[in-house]
KEKE-3310 file (N, C-alpha, C; in steps of 0.2 Angstrom, whole numbers, plus 5000, padded with zeros to 4 digits):
npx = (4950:4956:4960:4946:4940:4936:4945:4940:4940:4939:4939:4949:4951:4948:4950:4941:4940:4937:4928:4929:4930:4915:4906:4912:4908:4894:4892:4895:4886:4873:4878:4878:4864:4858:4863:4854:4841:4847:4848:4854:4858:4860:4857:4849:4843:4852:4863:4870:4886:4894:4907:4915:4928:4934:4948:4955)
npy = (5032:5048:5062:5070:5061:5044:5031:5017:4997:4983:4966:4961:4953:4943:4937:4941:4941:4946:4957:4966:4981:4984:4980:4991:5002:4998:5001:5017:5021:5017:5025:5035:5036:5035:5047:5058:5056:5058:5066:5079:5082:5093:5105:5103:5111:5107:5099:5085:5083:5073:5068:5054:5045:5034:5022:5008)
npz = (5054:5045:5050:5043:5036:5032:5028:5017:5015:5003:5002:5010:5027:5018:5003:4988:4976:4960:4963:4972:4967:4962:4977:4985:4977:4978:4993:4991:4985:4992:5006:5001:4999:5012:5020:5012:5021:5036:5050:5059:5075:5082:5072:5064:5051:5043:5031:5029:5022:5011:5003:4990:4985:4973:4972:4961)
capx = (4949:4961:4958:4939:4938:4938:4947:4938:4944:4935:4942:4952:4957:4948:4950:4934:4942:4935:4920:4930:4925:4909:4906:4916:4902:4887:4893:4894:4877:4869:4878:4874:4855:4858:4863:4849:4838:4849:4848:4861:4853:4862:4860:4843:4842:4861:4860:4875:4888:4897:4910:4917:4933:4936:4953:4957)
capy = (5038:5048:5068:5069:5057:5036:5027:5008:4995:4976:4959:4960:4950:4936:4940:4940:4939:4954:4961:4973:4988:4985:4982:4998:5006:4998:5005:5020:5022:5015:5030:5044:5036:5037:5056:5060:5058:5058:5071:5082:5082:5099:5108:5101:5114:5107:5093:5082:5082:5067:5067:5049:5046:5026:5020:5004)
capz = (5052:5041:5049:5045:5032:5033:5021:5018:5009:5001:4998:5016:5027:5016:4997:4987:4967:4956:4969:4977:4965:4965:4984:4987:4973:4980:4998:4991:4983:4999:5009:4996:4998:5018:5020:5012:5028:5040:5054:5061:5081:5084:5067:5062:5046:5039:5027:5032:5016:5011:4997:4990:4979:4973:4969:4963)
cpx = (4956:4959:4952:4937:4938:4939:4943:4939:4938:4941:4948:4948:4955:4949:4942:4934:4939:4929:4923:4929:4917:4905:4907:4908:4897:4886:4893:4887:4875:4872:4876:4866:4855:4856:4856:4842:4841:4851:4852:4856:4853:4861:4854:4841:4846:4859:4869:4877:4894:4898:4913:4923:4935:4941:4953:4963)
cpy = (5042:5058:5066:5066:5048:5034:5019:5005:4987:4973:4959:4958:4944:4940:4939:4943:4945:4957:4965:4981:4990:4985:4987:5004:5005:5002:5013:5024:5023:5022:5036:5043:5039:5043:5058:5062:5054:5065:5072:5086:5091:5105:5104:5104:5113:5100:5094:5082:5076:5066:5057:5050:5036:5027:5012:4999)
cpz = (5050:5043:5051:5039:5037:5028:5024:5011:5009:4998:5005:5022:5021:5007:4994:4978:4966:4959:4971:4976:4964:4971:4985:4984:4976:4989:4997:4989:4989:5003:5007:4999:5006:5020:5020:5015:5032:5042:5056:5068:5082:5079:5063:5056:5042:5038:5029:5024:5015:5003:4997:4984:4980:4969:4969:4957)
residu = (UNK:UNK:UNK:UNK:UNK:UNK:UNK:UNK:UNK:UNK:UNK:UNK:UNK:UNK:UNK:UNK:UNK:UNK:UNK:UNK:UNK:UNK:UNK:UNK:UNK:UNK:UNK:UNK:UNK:UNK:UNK:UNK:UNK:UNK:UNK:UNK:UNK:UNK:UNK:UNK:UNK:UNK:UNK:UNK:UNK:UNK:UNK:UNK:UNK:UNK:UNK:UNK:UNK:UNK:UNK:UNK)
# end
């Protein structure tokens, strides 16, 4: 954790040749889809928000 961010990273420690931005994008997708029903136990009327920035 990086603050209240996570940096993650693909193709480490094993490489895994030109997949690493796509992995990255398809984890990201799947987390956007997530969010969207996922509960906040204390704060049950607050939609959990989740930014993504890709570098690569």
């Amino acid at each position: 954790t990086i603050g209240d961010a996570y940096m993650v990273v693909s193709g480490l420690p094993v490489r895994n040749g030109k997949l690493h931005g796509r992995e990255i994008a398809r984890m990201s997708l799947a987390l956007l889809e997530a969010v969207k029903t996922f509960k906040i136990r204390h704060r049950p009327d607050e939609q959990l928000k989740l930014r993504i920035g890709i570098h690569s």
